[in-house]
C-alpha positions in Angstrom: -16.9 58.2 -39.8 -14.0 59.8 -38.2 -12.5 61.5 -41.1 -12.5 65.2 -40.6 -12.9 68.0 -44.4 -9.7 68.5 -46.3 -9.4 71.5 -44.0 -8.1 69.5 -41.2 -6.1 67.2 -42.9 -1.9 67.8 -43.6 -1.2 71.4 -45.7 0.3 69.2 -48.1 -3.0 68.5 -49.4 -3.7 71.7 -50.6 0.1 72.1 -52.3 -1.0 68.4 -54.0 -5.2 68.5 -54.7 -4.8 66.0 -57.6 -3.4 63.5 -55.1 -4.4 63.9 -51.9 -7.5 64.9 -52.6 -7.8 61.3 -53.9 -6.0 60.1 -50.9 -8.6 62.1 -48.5 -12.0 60.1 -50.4 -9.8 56.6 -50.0 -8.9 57.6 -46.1 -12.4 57.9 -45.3 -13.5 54.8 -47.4 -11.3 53.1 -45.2 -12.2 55.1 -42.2 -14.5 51.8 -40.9 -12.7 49.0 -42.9 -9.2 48.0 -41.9 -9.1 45.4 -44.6 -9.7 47.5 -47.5 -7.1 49.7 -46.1 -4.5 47.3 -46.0 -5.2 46.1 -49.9 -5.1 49.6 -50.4 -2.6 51.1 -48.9 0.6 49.0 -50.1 1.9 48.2 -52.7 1.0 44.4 -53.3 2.4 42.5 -56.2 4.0 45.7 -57.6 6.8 44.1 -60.1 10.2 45.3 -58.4 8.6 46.4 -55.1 9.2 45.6 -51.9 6.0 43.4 -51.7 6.7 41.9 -55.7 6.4 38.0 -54.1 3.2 38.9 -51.6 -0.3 39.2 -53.0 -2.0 40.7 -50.0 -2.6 39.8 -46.4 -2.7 36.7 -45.2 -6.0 34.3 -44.8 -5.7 34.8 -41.1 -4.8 38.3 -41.1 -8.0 39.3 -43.3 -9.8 37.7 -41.0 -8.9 39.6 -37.8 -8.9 42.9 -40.0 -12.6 41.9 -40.8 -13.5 41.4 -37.6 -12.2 45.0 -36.6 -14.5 46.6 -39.2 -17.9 44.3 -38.6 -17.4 44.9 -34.7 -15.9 48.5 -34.8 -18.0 51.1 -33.0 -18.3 53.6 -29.8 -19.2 52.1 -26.6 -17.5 48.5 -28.5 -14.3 49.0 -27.1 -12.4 45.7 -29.3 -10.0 43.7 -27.4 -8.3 41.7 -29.6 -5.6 38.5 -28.5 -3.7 36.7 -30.5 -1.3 33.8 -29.9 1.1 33.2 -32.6 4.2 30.9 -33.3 7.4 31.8 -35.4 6.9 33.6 -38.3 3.3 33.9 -39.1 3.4 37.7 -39.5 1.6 38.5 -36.5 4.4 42.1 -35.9 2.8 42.8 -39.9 -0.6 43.0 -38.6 0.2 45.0 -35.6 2.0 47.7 -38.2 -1.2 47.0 -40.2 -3.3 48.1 -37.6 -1.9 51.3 -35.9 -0.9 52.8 -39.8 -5.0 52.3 -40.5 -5.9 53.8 -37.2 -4.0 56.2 -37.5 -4.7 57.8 -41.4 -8.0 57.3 -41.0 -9.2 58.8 -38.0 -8.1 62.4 -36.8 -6.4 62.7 -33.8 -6.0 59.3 -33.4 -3.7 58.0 -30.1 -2.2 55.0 -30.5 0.8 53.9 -27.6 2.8 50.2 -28.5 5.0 48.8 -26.5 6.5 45.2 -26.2 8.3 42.3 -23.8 11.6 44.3 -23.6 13.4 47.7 -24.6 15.7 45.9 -27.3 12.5 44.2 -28.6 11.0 47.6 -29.4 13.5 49.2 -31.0 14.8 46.2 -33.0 11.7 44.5 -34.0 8.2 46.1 -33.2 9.3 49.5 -34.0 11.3 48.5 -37.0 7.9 46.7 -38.1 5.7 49.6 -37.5 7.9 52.4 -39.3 8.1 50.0 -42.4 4.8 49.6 -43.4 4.2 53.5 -42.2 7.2 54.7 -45.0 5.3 52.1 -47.9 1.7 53.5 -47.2 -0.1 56.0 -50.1 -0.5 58.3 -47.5 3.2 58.1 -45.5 3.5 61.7 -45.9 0.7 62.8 -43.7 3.0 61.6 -41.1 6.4 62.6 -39.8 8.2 59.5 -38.1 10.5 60.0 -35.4 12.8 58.0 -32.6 9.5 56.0 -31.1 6.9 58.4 -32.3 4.7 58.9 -35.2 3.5 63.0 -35.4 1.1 64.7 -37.8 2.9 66.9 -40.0 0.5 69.4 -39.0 2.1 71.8 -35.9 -1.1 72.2 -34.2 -1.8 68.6 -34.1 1.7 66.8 -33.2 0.3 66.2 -29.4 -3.2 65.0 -30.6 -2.3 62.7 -33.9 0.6 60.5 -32.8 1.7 56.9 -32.1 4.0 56.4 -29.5 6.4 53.4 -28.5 6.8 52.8 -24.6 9.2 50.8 -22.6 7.2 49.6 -19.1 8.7 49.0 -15.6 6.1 46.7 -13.2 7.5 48.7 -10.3 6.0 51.8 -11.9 3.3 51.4 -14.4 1.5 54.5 -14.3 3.1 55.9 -18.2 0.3 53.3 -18.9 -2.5 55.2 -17.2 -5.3 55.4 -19.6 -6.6 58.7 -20.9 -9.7 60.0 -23.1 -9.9 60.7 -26.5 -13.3 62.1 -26.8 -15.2 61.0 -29.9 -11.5 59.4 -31.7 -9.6 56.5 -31.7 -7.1 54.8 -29.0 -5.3 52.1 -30.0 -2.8 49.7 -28.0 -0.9 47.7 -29.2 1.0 45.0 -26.5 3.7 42.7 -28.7 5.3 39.9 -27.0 3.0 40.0 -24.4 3.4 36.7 -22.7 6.4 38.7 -20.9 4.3 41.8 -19.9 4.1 42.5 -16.5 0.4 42.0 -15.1 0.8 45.5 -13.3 0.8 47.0 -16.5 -2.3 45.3 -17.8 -4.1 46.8 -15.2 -2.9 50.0 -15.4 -3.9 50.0 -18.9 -7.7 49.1 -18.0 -7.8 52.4 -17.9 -8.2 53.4 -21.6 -11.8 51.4 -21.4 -13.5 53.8 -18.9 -15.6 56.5 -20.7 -15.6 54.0 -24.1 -18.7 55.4 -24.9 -17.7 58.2 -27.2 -14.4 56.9 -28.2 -13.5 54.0 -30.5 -10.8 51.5 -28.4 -8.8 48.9 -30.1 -6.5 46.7 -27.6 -4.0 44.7 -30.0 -2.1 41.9 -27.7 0.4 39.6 -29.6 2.4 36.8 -28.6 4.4 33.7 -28.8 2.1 31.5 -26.2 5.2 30.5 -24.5 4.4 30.5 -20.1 0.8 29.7 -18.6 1.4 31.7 -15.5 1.1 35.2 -17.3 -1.6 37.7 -17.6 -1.0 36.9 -21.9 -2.7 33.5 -21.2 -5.6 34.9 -19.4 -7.1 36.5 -22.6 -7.8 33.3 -23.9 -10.2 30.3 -23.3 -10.1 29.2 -19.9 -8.8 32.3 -18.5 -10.7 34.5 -16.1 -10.8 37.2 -18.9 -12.9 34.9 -21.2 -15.4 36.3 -22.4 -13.9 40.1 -22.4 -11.4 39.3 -25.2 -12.0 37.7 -28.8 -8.8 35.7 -29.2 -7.0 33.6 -32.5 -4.3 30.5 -32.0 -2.8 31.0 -35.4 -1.6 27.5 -36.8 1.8 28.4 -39.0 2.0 25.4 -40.8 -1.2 27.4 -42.9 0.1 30.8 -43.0 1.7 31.9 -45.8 4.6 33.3 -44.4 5.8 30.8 -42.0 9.0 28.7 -42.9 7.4 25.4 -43.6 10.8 23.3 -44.0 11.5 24.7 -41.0 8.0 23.7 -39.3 8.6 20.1 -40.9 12.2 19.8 -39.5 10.7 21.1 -35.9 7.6 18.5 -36.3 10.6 15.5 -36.8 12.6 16.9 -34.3 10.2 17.4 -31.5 6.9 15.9 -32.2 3.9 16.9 -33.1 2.5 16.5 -29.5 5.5 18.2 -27.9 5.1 21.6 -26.2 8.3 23.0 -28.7 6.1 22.5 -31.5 3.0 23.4 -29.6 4.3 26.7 -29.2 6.2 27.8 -31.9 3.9 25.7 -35.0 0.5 25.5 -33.6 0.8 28.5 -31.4 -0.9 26.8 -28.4 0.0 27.5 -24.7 2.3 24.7 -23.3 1.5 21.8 -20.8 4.2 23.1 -18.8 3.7 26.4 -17.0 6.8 28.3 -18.9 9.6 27.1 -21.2 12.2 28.0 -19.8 13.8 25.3 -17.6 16.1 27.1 -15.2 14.5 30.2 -13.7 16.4 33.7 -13.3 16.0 33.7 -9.3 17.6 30.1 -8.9 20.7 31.5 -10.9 20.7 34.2 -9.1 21.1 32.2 -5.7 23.6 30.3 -6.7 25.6 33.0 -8.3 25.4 34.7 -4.9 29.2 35.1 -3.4 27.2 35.1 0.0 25.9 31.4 -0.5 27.9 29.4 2.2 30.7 26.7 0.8 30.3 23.1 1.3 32.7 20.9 -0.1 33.9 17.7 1.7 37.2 16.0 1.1 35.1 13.0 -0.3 33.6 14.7 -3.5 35.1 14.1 -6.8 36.3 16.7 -9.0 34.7 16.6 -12.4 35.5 18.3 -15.6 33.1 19.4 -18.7 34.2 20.4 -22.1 31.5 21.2 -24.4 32.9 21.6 -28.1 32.4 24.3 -30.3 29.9 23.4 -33.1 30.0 26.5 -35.5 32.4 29.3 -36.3 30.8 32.1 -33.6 30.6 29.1 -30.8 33.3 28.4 -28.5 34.6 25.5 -26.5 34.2 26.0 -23.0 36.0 23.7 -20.1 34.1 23.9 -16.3 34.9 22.2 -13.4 32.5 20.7 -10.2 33.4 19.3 -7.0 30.3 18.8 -5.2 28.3 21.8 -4.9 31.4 24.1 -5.8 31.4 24.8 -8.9 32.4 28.6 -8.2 36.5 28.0 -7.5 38.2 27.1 -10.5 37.5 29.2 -13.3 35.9 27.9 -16.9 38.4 27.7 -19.9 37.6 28.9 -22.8 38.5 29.0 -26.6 37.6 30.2 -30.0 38.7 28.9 -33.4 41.2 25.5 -32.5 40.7 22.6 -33.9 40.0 19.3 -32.2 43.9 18.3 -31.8 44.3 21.5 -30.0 41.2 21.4 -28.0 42.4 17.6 -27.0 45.7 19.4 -26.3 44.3 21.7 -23.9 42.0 19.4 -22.4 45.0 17.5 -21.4 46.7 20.4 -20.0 44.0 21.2 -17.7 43.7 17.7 -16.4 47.6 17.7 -15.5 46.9 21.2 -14.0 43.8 20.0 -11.5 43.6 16.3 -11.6 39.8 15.7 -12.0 38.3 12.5 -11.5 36.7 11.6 -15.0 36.3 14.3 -18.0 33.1 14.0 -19.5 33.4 15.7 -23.4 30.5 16.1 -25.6 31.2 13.4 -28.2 28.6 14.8 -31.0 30.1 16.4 -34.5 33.2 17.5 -33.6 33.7 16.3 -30.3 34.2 12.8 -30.9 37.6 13.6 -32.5 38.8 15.3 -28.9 36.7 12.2 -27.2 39.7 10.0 -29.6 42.4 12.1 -28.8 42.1 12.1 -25.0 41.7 8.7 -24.8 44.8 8.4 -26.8 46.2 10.0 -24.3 44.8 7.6 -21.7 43.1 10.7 -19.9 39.6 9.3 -17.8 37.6 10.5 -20.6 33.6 9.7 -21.2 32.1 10.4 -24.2 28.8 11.7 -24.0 25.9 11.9 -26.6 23.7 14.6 -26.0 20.6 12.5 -27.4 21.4 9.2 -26.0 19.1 7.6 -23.7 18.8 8.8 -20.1 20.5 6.5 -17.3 17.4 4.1 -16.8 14.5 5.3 -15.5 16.4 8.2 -13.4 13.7 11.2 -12.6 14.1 14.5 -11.1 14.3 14.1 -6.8 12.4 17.2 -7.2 9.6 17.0 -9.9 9.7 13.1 -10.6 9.5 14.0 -14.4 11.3 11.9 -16.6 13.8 13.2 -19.8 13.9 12.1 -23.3 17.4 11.8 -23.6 21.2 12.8 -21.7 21.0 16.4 -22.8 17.9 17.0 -20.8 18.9 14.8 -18.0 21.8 16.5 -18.0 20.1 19.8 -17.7 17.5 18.6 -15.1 20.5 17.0 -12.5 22.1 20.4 -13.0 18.5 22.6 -12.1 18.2 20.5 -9.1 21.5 21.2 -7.9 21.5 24.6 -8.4 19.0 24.9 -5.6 22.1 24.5 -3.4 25.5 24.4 -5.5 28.0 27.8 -6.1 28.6 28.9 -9.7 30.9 31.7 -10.5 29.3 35.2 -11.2 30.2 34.7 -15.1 27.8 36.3 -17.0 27.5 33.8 -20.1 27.7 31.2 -18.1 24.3 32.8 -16.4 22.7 34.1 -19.6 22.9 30.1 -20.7 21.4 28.6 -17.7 18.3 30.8 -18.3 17.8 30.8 -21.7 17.5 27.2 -22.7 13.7 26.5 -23.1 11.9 22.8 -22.9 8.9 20.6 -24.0 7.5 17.3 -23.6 7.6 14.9 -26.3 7.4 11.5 -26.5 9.9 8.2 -28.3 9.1 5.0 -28.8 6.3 5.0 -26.1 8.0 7.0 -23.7 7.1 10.9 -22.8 9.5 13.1 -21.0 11.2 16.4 -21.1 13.1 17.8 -24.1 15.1 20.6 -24.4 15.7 23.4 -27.3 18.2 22.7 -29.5 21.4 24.4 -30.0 20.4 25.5 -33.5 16.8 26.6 -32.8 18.2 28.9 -29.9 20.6 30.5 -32.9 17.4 31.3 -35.1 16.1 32.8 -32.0 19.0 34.9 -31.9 20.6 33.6 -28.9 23.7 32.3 -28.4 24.9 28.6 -28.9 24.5 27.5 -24.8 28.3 26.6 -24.5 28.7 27.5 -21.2 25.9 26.0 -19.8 26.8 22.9 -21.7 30.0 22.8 -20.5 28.3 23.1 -16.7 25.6 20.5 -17.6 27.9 17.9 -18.4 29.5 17.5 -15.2 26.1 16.1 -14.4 26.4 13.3 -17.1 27.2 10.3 -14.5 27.7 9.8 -10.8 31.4 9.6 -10.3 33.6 7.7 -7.4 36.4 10.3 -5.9 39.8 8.7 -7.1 42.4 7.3 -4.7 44.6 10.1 -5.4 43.8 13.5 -3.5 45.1 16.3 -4.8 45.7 20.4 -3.6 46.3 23.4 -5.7 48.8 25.7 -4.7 48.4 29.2 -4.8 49.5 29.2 -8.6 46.8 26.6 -9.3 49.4 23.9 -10.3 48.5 20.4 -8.7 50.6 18.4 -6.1 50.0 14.7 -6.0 51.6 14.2 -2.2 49.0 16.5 -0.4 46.0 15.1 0.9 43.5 18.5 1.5 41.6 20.3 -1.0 41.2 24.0 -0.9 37.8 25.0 -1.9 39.3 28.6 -2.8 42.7 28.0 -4.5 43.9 31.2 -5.2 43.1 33.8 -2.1 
């Protein structure tokens, strides 16, 4: 439909006319059909290719494309939302998408853009450029840093793709704009974490739809309720404008289903983890992550006042180091200060040494109780301390909560310590000091939660430690470490103790300095 004659297609089909004249007939077969561009274009089941293992697109994938070409039009513009766990391909299709609309249609525009800078240039971008460089007609195109051109010079401004970043405060590089009697294409990936001001800025590119063709491509893991992602869907006052797809990855052919099964036994089916990241439906809660960036943000503020009373006990965490890139992290809490003594941390020692420096930091500030995570490796420190007759608690991470304790704050219940843990500590933060330590921050916020339910009881779960890995996150060590000083109430001792300017403890003093070293 929208493929022009030979004349205004790349130069390098006159150097080539055996090929590309071939190419030019297949372009504008495809010019309407998505699908039969993508079994076309690559290079499926080619014995020592990069696709050798994949036979084509997905079930769910050639259904979407198929929908493009039956519904495909001017005056149609096609808004298109799809929600979409881990791993069922969904950044493939967007590459699909804007390589088709592209080759097929002179002058095409096409603009992506995704959740976060890094996220563009190490994922969507990456995605998009692949499947460009395998396509039969790659060469029509030159591929740049976040842009797609024509090789043709008098068409680089009119037949391009380009990759945006986005700023809320100033949205207007998402203005729309005409393309009279062509294509625009956008393409939004991780959009649950797309501002809503540049949704509506993009609204835009559906005025004067008449004579243009308009595809609007928004992906996503269906991770928060309160964002203009979950809107596009059923229930959402956009209903209606958009045609939207819950892709369930336990039948896509690319999702890691030992993975999916481990998740399933680890979670629950019913739990919002696995309703998220397997069936790729929004959660109960209204986001996943459990500690928000604003109430880290308070509490990290130097210019939050300092309470502490002589009557608070001093507490000490020490979260142990799982695998070879974690570390074991020491923190300290004395009511709401946990902002004066500074965390200990280590890399590579084993559990006598880790025991050894626990003890040296107990002799150093006297705490109350030491509560140590007792899982894997930590229950060799956890013997060692006690050894050495230090007030040490082993904790469990996926023990039973204490009783039927809730949240003052929410009255939900948790599934286990680690998420009571976690919940005592996001309720305190609402009023308690933590240092300005940027892990230690990065932690609080990145944990995410669900509900799931054991042996008749539903409550709050949290990610674990591994799962936040695949995410490419860091093991939470820090956080961990700060959590745990939440484990059990604890009595202040008998004994009171200062720090001296040096930070060593003196047992004959009776008044604690809430900022030891000024």
């Amino acid at each position: 439909m929208n493929l022009e004659a030979a004349s205004t297609l790349p130069s390098s089909a006159s150097e080539q006319p055996n090929d590309d004249e071939r190419l030019i007939e297949l372009a504008a077969l495809c010019a309407d059909d998505p699908l039969l561009y993508v079994q076309l274009a690559y290079p499926w089941g080619v014995k020592g290719g990069p696709l050798e293992r994949h036979p084509g697109p997905d079930l769910w994938q050639e259904e979407i494309l198929a929908y493009i070409r039956d519904n495909l039009g001017y005056g149609r513009p096609l808004r298109l939302a799809i929600a979409g766990g881990v791993g069922p391909g969904k950044s493939a299709l967007m590459g699909w998408i804007m390589d088709w609309g592209l080759t097929t249609c002179v002058d095409t525009r096409a603009r992506v853009t995704a959740n976060t800078g890094p996220q563009i240039t190490t994922a969507t971008w990456p995605e998009i450029t692949k499947w460009r460089r395998m396509s039969l007609w790659a060469h029509w195109f030159v591929i740049g840093d976040r842009t797609i051109k024509s090789i043709e010079d008098d068409r680089k401004n009119s037949w391009r793709l380009d990759a945006l970043t986005w700023d809320e405060h100033t949205p207007e590089a998402f203005a729309g704009f005409h393309n009279a009697g062509r294509r625009i294409i956008y393409g939004f990936d991780e959009s649950a974490a797309i501002a809503k001001s540049i949704f509506d800025e993009s609204q835009g590119i559906l005025s004067g739809a008449e004579d243009t063709e308009i595809i609007w491509l928004c992906l996503g893991n269906p991770t928060r309720t309160d964002t203009e992602f979950r809107t596009l869907f059923a229930g959402g006052k956009n209903e209606g404008l958009w045609k939207s797809w819950h892709i369930d990855t336990r039948t896509a052919r690319m999702s890691d289903k030992p993975q999916i099964e481990e998740w399933i036994k680890a979670y629950g089916i019913d739990s919002d983890f696995v309703r998220v990241r397997v069936l790729s439906q929004f959660p109960r809660a209204g986001s996943t992550q459990f500690i928000g960036e604003d109430v880290v943000a308070a509490a990290s503020d130097p210019n939050r006042e300092m309470e502490v009373t002589l009557y608070d006990s001093l507490v000490m965490g020490v979260d142990v180091a799982r695998f070879g890139d974690d570390q074991s992290v020491i923190r300290f809490r004395r009511g709401r200060d946990a902002r004066s003594i500074k965390p200990i941390k280590f890399r590579n020692i084993d559990t006598m040494q880790l025991a050894a420096r626990v003890a040296e930091a107990f002799e150093r500030f006297r705490p109350d109780t030491i509560f140590i995570d007792a899982g894997g490796p930590g229950a060799g420190v956890v013997d060692r301390c006690n050894f050495l007759k230090l007030p040490v608690l082993g904790i469990e991470f996926g023990a039973s909560p204490d009783g039927d304790m809730q949240s003052p704050n929410s009255g939900i219940r948790y599934l286990n310590k680690r998420a009571e843990m976690w919940g005592r500590m996001r309720d305190w933060l609402e009023f308690g000091m933590i240092d300005n330590d940027a892990e230690l921050k990065a932690d609080l916020v990145a944990v995410q939660y669900g509900y799931a339910s054991k042996q008749g009881r539903e409550g709050i779960i949290l990610e674990r430690k591994e799962d936040m890995k695949k995410r490419g996150l860091a093991s939470p060590d820090d956080g961990d470490a700060m959590a745990l000083t939440f484990a059990h109430p604890v009595a202040k001792s008998d004994q009171r103790w200062k720090y001296t300017h040096q930070g060593q403890s003196s047992a004959h003093t009776a008044d604690y300095d809430p900022i030891p070293y000024r």
